[in-house]
Backbone as CSV, one residue per row, in Angstrom:
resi,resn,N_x,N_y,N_z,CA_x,CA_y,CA_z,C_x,C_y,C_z
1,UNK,267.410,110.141,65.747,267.916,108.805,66.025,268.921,108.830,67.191
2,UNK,269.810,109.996,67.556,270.595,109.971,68.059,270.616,109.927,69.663
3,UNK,269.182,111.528,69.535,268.524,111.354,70.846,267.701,110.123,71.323
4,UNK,267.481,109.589,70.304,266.378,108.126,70.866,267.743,107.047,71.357
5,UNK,268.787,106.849,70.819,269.611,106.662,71.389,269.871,107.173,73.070
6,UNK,270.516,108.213,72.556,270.715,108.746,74.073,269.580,108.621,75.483
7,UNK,268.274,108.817,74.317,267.339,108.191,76.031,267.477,106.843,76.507
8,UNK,267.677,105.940,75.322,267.282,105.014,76.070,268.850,104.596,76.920
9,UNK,269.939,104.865,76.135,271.062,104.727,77.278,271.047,105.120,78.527
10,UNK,270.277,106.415,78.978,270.253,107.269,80.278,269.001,105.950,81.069
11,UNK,268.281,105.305,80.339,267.157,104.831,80.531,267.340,103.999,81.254
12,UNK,268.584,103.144,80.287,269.074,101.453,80.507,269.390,101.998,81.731
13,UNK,270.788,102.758,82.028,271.707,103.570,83.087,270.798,103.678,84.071
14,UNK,269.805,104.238,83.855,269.160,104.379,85.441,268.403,103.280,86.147
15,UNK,267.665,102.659,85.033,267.143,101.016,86.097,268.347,100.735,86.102
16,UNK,269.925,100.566,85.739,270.875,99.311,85.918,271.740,99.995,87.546
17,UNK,271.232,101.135,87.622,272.036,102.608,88.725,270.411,101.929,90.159
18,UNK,269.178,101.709,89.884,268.655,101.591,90.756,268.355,99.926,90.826
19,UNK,268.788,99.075,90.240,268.771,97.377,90.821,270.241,97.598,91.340
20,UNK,271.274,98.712,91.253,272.429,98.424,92.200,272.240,98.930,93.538
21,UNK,271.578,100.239,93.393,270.774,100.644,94.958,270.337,99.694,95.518
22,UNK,268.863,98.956,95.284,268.275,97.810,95.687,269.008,97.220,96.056
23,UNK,269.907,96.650,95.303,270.583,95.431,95.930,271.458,95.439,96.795
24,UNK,272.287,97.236,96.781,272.894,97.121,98.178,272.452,97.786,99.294
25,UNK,270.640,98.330,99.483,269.914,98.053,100.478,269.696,97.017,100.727
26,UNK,268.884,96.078,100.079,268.406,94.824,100.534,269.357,93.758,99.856
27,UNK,270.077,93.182,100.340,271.130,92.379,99.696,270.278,91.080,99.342
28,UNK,270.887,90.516,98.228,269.892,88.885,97.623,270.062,88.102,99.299
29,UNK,268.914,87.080,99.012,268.820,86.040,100.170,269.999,85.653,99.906
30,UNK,270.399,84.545,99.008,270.804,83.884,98.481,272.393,84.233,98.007
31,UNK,273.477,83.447,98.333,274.784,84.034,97.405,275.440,82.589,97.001
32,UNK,275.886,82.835,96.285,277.360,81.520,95.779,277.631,81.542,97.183
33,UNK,278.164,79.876,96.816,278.872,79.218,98.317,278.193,79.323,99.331
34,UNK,276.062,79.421,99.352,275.884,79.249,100.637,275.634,77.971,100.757
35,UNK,275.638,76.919,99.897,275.178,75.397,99.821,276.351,74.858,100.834
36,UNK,278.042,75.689,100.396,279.020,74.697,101.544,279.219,75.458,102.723
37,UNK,278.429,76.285,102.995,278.429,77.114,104.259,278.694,75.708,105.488
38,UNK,279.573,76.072,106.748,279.183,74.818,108.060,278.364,75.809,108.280
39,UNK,277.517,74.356,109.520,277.078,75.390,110.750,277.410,76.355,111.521
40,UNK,278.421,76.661,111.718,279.282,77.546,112.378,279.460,78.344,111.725
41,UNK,279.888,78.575,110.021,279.571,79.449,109.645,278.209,80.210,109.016
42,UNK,277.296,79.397,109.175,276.364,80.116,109.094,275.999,80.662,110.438
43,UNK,276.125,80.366,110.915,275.714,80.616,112.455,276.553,82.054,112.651
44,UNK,277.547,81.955,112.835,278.413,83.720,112.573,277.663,84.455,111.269
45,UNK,277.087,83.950,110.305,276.927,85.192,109.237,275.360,85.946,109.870
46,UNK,274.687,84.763,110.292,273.282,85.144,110.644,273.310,86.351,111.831
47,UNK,274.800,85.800,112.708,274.799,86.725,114.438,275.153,87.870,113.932
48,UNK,276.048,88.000,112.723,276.558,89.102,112.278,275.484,90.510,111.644
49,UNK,274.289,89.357,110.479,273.586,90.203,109.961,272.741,90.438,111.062
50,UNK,271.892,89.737,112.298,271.570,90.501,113.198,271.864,91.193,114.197
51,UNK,273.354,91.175,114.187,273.954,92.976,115.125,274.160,93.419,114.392
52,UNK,273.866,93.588,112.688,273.536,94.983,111.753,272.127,95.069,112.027
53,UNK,271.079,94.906,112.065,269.710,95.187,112.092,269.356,95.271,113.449
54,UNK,269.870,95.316,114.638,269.714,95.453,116.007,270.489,97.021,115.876
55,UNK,271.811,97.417,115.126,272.595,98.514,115.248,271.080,99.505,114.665
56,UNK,270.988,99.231,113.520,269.839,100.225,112.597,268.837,100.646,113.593
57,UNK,268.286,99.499,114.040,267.207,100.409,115.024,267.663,100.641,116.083
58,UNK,268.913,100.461,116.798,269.306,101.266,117.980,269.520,103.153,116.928
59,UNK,269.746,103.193,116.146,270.069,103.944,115.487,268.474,104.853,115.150
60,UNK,268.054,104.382,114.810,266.369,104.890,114.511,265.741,105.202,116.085
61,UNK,266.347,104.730,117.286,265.454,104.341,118.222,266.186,105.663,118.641
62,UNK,267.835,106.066,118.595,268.302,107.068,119.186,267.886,108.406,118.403
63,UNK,267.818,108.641,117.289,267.186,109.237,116.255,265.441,110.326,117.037
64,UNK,264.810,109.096,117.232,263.572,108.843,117.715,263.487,109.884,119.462
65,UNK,264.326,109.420,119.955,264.809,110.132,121.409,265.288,111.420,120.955
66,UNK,265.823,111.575,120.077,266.258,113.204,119.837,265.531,114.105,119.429
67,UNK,264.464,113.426,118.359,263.617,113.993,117.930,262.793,114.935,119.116
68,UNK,262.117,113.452,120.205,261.375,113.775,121.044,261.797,114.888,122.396
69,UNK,262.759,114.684,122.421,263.691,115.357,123.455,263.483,117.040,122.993
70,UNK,263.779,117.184,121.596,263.973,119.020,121.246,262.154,119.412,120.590
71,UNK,261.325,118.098,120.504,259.903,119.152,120.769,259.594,118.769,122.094
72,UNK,260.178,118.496,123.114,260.033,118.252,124.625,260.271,119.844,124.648
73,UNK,261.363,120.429,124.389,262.239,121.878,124.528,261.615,122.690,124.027
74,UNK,260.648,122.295,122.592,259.662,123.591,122.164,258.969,123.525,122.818
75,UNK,258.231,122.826,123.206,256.577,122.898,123.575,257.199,123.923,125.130
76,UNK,258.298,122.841,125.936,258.399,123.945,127.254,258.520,125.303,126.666
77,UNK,259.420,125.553,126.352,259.939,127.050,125.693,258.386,127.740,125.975
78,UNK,257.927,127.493,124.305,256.734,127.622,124.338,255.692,128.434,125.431
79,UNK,255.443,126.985,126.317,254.613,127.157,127.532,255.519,128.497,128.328
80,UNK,256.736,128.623,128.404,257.460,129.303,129.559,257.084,130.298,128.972
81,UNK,256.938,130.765,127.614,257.036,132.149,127.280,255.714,132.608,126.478
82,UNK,254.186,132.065,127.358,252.894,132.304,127.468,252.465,131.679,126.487
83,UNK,252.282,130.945,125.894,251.225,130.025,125.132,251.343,129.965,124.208
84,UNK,250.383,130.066,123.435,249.914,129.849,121.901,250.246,131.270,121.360
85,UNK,251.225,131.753,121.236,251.898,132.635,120.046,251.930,131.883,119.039
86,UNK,253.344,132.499,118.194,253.683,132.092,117.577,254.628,130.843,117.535
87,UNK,255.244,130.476,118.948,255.911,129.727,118.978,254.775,128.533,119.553
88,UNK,254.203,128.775,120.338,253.071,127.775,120.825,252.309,127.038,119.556
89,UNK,252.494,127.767,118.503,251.871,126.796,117.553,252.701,126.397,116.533
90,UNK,254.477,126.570,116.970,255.324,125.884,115.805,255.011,124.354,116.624
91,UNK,255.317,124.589,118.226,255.284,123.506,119.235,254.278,122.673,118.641
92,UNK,252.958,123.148,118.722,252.272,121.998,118.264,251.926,121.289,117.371
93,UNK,252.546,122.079,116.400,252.996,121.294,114.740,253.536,120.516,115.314
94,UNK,255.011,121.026,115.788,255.764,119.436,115.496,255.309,118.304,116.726
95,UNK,254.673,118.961,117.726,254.535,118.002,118.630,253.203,116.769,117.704
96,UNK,252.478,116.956,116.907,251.638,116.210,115.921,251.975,116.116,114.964
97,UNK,253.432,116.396,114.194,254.151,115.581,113.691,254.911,114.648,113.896
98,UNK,255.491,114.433,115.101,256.365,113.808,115.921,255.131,112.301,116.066
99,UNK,254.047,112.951,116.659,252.592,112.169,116.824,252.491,111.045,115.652
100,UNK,252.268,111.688,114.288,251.983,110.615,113.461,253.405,110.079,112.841
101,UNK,254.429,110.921,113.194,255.314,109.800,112.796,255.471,108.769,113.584
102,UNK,255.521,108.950,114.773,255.248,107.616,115.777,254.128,106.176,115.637
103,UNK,253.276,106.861,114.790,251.917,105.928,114.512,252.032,105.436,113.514
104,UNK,252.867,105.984,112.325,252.871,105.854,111.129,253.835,104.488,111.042
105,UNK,255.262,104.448,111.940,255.997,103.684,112.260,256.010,102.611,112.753
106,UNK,255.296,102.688,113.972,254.369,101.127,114.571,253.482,100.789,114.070
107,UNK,252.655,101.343,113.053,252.332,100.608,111.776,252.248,100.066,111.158
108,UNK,253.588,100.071,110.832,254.387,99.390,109.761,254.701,98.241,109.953
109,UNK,254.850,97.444,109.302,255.390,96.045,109.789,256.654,95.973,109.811
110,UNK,257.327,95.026,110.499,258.831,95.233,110.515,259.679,94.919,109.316
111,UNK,261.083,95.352,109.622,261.660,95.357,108.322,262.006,94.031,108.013
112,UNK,262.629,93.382,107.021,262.550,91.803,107.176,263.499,92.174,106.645
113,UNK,264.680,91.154,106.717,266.078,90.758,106.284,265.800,89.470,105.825
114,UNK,266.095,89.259,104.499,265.724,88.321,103.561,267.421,87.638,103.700
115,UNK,268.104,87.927,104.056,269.503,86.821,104.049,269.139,86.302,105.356
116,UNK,269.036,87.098,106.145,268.770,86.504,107.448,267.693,85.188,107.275
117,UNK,266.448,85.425,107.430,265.607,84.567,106.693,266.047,83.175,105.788
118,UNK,267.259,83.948,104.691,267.906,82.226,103.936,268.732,81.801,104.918
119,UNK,269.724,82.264,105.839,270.239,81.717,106.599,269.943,80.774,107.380
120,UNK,268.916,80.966,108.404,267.835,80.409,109.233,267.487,79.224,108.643
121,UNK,266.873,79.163,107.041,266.758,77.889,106.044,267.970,76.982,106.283
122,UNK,268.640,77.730,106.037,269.970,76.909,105.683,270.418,76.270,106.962
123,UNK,270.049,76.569,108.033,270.403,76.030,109.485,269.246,74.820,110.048
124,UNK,268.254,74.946,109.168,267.326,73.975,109.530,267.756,72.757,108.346
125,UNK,267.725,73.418,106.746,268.129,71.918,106.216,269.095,71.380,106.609
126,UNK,270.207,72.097,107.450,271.465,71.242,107.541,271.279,70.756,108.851
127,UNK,270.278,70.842,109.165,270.096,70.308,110.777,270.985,70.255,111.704
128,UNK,271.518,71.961,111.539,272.588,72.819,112.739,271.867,72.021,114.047
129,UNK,272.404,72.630,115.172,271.647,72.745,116.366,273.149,73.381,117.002
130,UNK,272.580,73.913,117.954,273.262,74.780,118.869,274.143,74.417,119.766
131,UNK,275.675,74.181,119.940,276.818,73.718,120.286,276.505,74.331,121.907
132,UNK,275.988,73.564,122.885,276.531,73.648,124.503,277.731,74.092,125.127
């Protein structure tokens, strides 16, 4: 009884440990107080959450350049020091890993920001428009 206890506490604990992950990856659309949001302030929360999601993929994009940059350095290496050894074929691992992660990525559809998205709502029902 005790252990059936104890699982299901670790149980509860871990979905209640991963809807707090979730939620502070992908934050709710939706929060208290966005009904008396102004325009203006929605307008700052939206500019805000998109120079966080412009930072992320400058971040992924610099990521991406580094990657490519040090199997730029194997493959030369590589080539400088006669071919397909042993190093000529770490090179071309990663140079066709590098490959499908690139494919695998533009792939994908983009990431969507679901506050962003309610925001945007919220700027059309309140029939914001953009201060000159």
């Amino acid at each position: 009884m005790t252990l059936t206890r104890t699982m299901i506490g670790a149980t509860a604990f871990a979905v209640a440990l991963g809807i707090a992950r979730a939620q502070a990856t992908n934050p709710p659309a939706a929060r208290p107080g966005d009904d008396a949001l102004t325009c203006d302030q929605i307008y700052a929360e939206a500019t805000a959450q998109s120079q966080r999601d412009q930072a992320e993929r400058e971040k992924r994009n610099d990521e991406r350049r580094r990657q490519s940059q040090a199997t730029a350095a194997l493959v030369t290496g590589a080539t400088l020091a006669g071919g397909m050894g042993g190093t000529g074929l770490v090179a071309q691992k990663a140079a066709e890993a590098q490959a499908a992660s690139t494919i695998a990525e533009g792939a994908a559809p983009p990431a969507r920001n679901p506050r962003l998205e309610h925001l945007k709502q919220l700027w059309t029902q309140k029939h914001c428009v953009m201060k000159k």
